[in-house]
C-alpha positions as CSV (number, residue, x, y, z in Angstrom):
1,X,-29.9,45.1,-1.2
2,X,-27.7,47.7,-2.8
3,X,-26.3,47.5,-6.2
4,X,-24.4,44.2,-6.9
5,X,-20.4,44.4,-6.2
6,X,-17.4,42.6,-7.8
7,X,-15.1,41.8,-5.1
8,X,-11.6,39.9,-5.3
9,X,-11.7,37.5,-1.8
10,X,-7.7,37.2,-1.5
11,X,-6.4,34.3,1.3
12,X,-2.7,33.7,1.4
13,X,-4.0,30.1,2.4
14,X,-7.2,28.2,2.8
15,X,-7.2,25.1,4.9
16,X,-10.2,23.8,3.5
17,X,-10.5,21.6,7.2
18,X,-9.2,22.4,11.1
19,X,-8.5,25.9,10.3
20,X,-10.5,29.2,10.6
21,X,-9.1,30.8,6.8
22,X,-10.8,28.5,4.7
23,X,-13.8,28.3,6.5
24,X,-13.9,31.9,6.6
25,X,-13.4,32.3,3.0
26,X,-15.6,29.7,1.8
27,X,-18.4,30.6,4.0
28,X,-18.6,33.8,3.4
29,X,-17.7,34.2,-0.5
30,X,-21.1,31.4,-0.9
31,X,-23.0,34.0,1.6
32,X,-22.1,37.3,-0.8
33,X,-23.0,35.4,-3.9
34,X,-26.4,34.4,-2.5
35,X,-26.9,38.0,-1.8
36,X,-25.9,38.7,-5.8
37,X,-22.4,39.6,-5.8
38,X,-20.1,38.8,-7.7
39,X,-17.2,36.9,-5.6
40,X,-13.5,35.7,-7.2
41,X,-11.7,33.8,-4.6
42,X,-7.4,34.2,-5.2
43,X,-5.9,32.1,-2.4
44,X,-2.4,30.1,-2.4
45,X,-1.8,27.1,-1.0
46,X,-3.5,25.1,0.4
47,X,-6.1,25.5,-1.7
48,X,-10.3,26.2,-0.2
49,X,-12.7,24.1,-0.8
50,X,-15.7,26.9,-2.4
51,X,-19.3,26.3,-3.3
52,X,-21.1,26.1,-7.3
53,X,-20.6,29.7,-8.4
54,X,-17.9,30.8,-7.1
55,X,-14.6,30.6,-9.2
56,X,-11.2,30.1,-7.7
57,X,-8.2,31.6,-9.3
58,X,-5.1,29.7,-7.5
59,X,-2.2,32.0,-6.6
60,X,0.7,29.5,-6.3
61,X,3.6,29.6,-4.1
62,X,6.3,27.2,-3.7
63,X,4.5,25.8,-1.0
64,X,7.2,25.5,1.3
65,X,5.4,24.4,4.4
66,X,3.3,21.4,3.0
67,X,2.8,17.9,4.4
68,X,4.7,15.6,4.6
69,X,7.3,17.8,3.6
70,X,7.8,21.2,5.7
71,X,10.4,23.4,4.8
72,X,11.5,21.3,1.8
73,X,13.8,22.1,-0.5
74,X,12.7,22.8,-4.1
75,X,14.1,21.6,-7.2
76,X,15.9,24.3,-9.7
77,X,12.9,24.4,-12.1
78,X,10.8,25.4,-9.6
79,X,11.4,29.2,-9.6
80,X,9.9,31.4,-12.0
81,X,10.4,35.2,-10.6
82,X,12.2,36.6,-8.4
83,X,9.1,36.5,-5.8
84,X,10.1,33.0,-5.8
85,X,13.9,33.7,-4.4
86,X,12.5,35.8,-2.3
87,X,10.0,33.5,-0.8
88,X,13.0,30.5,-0.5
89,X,15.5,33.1,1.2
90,X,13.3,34.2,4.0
91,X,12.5,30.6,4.8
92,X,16.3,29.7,4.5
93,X,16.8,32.4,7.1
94,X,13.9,31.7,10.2
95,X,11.3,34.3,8.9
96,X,7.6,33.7,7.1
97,X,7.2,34.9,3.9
98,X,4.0,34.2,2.4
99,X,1.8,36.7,3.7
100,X,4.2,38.8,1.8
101,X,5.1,36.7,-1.5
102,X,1.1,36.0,-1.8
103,X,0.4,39.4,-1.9
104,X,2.8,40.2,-4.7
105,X,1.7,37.1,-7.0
106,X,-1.8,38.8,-6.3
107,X,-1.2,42.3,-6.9
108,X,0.4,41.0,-10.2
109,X,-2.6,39.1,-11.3
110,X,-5.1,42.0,-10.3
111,X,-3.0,44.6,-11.8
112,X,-3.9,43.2,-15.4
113,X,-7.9,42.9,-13.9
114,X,-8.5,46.2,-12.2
115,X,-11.4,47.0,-14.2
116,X,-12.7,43.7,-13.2
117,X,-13.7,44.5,-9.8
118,X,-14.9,47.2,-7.7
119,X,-13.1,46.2,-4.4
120,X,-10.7,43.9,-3.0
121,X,-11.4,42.3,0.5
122,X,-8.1,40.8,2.3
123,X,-8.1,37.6,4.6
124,X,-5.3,38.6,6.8
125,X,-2.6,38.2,4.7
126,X,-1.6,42.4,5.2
127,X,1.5,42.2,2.6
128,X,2.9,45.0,0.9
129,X,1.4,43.7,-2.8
130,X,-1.8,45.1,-1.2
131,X,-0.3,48.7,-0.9
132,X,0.3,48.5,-5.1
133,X,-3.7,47.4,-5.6
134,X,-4.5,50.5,-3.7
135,X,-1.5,52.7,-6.2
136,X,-3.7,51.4,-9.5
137,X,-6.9,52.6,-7.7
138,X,-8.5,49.3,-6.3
139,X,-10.3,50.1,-2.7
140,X,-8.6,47.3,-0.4
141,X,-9.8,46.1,2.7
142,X,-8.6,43.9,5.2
143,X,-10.3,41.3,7.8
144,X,-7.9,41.3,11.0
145,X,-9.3,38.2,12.9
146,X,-6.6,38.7,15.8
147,X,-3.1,40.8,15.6
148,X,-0.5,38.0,15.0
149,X,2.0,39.2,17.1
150,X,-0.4,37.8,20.2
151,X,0.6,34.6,18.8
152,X,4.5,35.8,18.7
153,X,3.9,37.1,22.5
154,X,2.6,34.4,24.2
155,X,5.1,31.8,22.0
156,X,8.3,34.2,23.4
157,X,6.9,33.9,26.7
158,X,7.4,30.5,26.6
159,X,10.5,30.4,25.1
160,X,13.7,28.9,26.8
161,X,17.0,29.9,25.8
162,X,18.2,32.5,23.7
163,X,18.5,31.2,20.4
164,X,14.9,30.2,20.5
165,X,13.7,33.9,21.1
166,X,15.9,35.0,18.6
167,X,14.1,32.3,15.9
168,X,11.2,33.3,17.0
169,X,11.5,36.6,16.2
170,X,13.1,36.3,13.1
171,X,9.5,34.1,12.2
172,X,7.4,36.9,13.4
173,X,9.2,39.6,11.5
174,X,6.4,39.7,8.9
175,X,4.2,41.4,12.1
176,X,5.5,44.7,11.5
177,X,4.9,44.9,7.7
178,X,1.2,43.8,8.9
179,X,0.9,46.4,11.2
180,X,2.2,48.9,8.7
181,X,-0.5,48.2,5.6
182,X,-3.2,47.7,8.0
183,X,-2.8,51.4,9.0
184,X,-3.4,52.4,5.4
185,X,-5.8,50.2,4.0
186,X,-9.1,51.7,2.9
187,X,-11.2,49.9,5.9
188,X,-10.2,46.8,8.2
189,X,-13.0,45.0,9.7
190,X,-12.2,42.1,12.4
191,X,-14.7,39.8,14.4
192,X,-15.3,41.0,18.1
193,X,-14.7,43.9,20.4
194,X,-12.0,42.4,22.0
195,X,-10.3,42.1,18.8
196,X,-10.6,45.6,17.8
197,X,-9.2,46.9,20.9
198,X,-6.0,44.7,20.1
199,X,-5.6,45.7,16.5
200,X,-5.5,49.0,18.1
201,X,-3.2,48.3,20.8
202,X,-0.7,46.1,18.8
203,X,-1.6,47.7,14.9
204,X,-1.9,51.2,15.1
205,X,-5.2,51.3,13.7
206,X,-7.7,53.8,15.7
207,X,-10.1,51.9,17.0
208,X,-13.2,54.1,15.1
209,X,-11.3,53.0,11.9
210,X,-12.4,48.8,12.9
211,X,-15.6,47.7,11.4
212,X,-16.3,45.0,14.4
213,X,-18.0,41.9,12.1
214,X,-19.0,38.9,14.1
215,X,-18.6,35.5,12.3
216,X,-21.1,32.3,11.9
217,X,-21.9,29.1,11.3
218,X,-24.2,27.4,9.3
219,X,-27.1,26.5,12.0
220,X,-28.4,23.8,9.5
221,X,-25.4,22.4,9.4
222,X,-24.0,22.8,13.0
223,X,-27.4,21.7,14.7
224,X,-28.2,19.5,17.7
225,X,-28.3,15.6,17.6
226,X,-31.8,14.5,16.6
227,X,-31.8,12.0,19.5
228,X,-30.8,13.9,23.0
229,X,-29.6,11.2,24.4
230,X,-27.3,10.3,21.7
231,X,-23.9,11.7,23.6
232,X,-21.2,9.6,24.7
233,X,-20.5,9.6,28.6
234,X,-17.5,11.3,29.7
235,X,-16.7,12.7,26.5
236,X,-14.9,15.7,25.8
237,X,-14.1,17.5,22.5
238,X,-11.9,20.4,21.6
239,X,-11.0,21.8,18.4
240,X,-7.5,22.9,17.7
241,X,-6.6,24.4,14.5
242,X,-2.6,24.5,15.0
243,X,-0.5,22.7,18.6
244,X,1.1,25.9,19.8
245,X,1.1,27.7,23.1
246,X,-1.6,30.2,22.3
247,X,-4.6,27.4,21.9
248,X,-4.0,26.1,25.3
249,X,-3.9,22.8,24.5
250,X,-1.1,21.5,27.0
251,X,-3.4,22.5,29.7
252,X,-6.3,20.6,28.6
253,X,-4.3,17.9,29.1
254,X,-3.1,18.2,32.1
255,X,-6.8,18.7,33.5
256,X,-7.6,15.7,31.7
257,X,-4.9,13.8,33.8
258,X,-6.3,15.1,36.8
259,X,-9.9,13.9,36.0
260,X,-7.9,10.8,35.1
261,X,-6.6,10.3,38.7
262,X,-10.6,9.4,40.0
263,X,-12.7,8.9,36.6
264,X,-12.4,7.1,33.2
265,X,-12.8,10.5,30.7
266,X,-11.6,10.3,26.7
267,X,-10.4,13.5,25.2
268,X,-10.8,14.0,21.6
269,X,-8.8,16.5,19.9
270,X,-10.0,17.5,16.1
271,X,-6.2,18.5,15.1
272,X,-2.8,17.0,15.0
273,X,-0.3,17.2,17.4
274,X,3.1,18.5,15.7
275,X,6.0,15.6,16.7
276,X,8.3,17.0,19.0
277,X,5.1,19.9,19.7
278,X,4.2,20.8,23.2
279,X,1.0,18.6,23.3
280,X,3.4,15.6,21.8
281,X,5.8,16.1,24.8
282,X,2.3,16.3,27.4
283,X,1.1,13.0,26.3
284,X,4.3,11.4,26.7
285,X,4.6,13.2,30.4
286,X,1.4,12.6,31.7
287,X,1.0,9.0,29.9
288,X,-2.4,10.0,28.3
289,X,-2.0,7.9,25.3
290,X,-4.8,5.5,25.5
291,X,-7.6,8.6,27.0
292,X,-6.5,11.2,24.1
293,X,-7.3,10.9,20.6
294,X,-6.1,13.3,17.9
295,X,-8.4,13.1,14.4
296,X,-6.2,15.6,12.4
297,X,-8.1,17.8,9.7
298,X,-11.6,16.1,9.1
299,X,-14.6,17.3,7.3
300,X,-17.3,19.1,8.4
301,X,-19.7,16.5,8.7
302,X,-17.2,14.2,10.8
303,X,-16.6,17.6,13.0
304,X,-20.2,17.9,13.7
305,X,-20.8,14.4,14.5
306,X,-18.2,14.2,17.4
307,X,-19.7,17.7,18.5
308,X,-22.9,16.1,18.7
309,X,-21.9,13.0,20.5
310,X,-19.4,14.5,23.0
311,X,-21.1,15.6,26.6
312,X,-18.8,18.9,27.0
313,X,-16.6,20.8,24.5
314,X,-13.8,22.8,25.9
315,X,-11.8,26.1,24.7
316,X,-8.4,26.5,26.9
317,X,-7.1,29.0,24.9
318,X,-5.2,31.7,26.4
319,X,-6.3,33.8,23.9
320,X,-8.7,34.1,20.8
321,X,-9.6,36.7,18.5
322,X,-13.2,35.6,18.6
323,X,-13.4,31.1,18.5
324,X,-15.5,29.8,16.0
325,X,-15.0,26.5,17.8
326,X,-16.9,27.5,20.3
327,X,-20.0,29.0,17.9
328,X,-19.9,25.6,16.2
329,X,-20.3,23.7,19.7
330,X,-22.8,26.1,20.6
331,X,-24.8,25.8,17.6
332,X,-24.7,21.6,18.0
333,X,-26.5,22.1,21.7
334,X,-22.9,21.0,23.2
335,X,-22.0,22.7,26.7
336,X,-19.2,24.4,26.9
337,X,-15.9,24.7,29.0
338,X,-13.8,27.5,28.3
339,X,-11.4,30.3,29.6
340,X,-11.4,34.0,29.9
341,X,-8.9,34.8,27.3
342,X,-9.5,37.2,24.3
343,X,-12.8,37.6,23.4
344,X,-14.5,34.2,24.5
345,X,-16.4,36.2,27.0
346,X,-18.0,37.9,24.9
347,X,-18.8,35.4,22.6
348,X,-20.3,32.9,24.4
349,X,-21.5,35.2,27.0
350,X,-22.3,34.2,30.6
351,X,-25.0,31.4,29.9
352,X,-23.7,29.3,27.3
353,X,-20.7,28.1,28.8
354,X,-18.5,27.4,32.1
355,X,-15.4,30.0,32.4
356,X,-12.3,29.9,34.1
357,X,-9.3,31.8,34.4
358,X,-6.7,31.5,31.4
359,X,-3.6,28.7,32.2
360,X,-5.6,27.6,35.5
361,X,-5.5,23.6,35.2
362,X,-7.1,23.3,38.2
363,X,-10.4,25.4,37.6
364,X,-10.4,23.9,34.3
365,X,-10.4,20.3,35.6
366,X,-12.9,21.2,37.8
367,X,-14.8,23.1,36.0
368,X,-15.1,19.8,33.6
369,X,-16.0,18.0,36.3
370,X,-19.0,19.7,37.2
371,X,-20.5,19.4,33.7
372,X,-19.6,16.1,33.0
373,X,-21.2,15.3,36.1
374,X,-24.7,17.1,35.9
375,X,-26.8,16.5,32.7
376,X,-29.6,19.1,33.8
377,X,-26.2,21.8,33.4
378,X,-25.2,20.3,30.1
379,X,-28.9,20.6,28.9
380,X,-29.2,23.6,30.5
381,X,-26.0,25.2,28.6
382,X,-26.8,23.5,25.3
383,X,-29.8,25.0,25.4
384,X,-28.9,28.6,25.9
385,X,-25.9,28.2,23.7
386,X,-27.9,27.3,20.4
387,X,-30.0,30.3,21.0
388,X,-26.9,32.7,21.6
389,X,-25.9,31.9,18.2
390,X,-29.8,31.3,16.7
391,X,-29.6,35.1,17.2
392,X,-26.5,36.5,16.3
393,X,-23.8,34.0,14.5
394,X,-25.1,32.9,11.5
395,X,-22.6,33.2,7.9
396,X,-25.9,35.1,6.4
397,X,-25.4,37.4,9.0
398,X,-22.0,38.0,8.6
399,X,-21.9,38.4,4.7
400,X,-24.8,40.9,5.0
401,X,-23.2,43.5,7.5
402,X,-19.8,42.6,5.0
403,X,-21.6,43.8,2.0
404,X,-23.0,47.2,4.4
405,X,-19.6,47.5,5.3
406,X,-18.3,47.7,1.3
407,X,-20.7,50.3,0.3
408,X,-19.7,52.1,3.1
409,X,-15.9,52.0,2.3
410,X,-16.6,52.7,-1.4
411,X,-19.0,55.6,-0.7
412,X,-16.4,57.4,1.2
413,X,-13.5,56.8,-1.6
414,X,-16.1,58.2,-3.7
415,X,-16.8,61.1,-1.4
416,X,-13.1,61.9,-0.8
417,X,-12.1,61.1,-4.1
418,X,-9.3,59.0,-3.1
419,X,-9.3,55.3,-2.3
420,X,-7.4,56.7,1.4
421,X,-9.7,56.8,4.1
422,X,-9.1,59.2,7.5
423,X,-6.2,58.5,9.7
424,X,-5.2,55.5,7.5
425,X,-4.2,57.8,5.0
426,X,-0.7,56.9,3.4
């Protein structure tokens, strides 16, 4: 290993359960401190669960999108700055703010520290408080898992009337100011192929510019039952960080309800359906209540054990940046379901799992079928799918090509004497 780096891990929020941020940050800030750096997490809220050793410095917002309360209201006292009336206007007028607004409360708190750290590493926030590290000479990076106006895409696809398209692009407004700081960060690294070619397509970024940085799992953690024959019959899992259009949820249950029509299957979904979301309004159309349960956020050992116990897990997304879902279910032996969309091709490869088109219910639902119905396939996919990710998706991994990919960026702000890199230069 190189010399020992002091980086600043920044997350605009950090789900510490059900969503890819926090798992991200905790996982890999334990990985780099295990290799000897020195890792300070900043995140707003909600806050990440991290590991001994690694300190959290909390960067709060007015946390306008908690539960129980979403878009709530806060009381005068609550604003201190003018970050603050920033952050409660843009709600009050249908956009996002707090990939912007964290990156200011950060940039604030790191301008006082720049001596403390030799590099700041990004979690997809991509706000313009990032552009001001850079200014007081702080190399910046960025992780890009997917471009985020896939998400606003696929949403306005599906969007009926005109005042909904117009909301919906007032939400996604903050994708622009993404795509601009990306283009001049010091080094952006995302998780597959598939996403690179998207950052480029949708970002800006040249593709040459994209450090490509698969992530992992734990495989002590995420690991096969003990017992083979421990999994429940007709048993599928899938894991669903957020009920919108993009994760394809909708369609798993409509092939559910079609298994439904000739076999007794249960669907368990590790995530909350939003009242009044798309997968609320399926359950009450295709009367799924007593086949479907939803666990909301749970922790990892509770994830693990209904991966372990479920005979196929399924990913009907119609499109992902790279699925850790899917290397989880892989890692616990559990066969896998999935579509074609995004870069789940390439990350499970063509032996781990059964693919079908994007949106197709009917391949899905048969394509279900078939593995709930021969256990030599299901131990035949298991099988192959724990050593996919034996082999290349392990957080160790991850956080060593990570801390290549630093002394890379800093070697060439060091040779250029600027902390702008190539085409991304500002």
């Amino acid at each position: 290993m190189g010399r020992s780096l002091r980086v600043a891990l920044l997350s605009y929020r950090s789900k510490p359960h059900g969503g890819g941020q926090g798992v991200y940050v905790r996982a890999l800030s334990r990985e780099l401190r295990e290799l000897g750096h020195r890792v300070e997490v900043l995140s707003g809220q909600p806050y990440p669960e991290l590991d001994d050793g690694v300190p959290l410095t909390r960067v709060p917002s007015l946390d306008l999108y908690r539960e129980p309360d979403p878009f709530r209201t806060p009381r005068p006292g609550e604003f201190r700055s003018l970050v603050d009336v920033a952050e409660w206007a843009t709600m009050c007028t249908a956009g996002f703010p707090e990939p912007l607004t964290f990156t200011l409360r950060a940039a604030r708190l790191l301008g006082r520290r720049t001596g403390e750290f030799d590099l700041v590493h990004d979690n997809q926030s991509l706000g313009y408080g990032l552009l001001q590290l850079r200014r007081r000479g702080l190399p910046t990076v960025a992780t890009v898992h997917h471009p985020i106006a896939i998400d606003r895409d696929l949403e306005l696809a599906g969007a009926v009337g005109l005042r909904r398209r117009l909301t919906l692009r007032r939400w996604y407004a903050f994708t622009a100011m993404q795509a601009r700081v990306a283009q001049r960060l010091d080094g952006v690294t995302t998780v597959s192929e598939s996403s690179r070619r998207d950052i480029t397509r949708h970002m800006g970024v040249p593709a040459a510019d994209v450090e490509v940085i698969p992530v992992g799992i734990d495989p002590d953690v995420f690991r096969p039952p003990a017992e083979p024959g421990r999994r429940e019959p007709a048993s599928i899992v899938v894991t669903t960080s957020a009920d919108v259009p993009l994760k394809g949820l909708v369609h798993l249950l409509d092939a559910v309800a079609k298994l439904r029509t000739e076999r007794d299957v249960r669907l368990t979904v590790v995530g909350t359906a939003r009242p009044g979301g798309p997968a609320h309004a399926a359950l009450d159309r295709l009367d799924l209540g007593d086949a479907v349960r939803f666990t909301g956020p749970v922790p990892t050992e509770e994830l693990v054990r209904l991966l372990q116990t479920a005979t196929v897990a399924a990913v009907p997304s119609l499109y992902e940046g790279f699925s850790l879902p899917a290397v989880e279910a892989m890692a616990c032996g559990t066969p896998l379901v999935t579509t074609d969309a995004g870069a789940l091709p390439e990350v499970v490869g063509s032996h781990a799992g059964v693919q079908v088109p994007a949106g197709d219910v009917d391949r899905l639902a048969a394509a279900l079928e078939l593995v709930l119905d021969h256990p030599s396939l299901q131990e035949q996919l298991g099988r192959a799918g724990r050593t996919r990710v034996l082999g290349a998706y392990t957080w160790r991994r991850t956080a060593e090509r990570t801390a290549d990919w630093y002394a890379e960026v800093l070697d060439r702000a060091t040779t250029t004497g600027t902390t702008t890199t190539g085409s991304a230069a500002c």
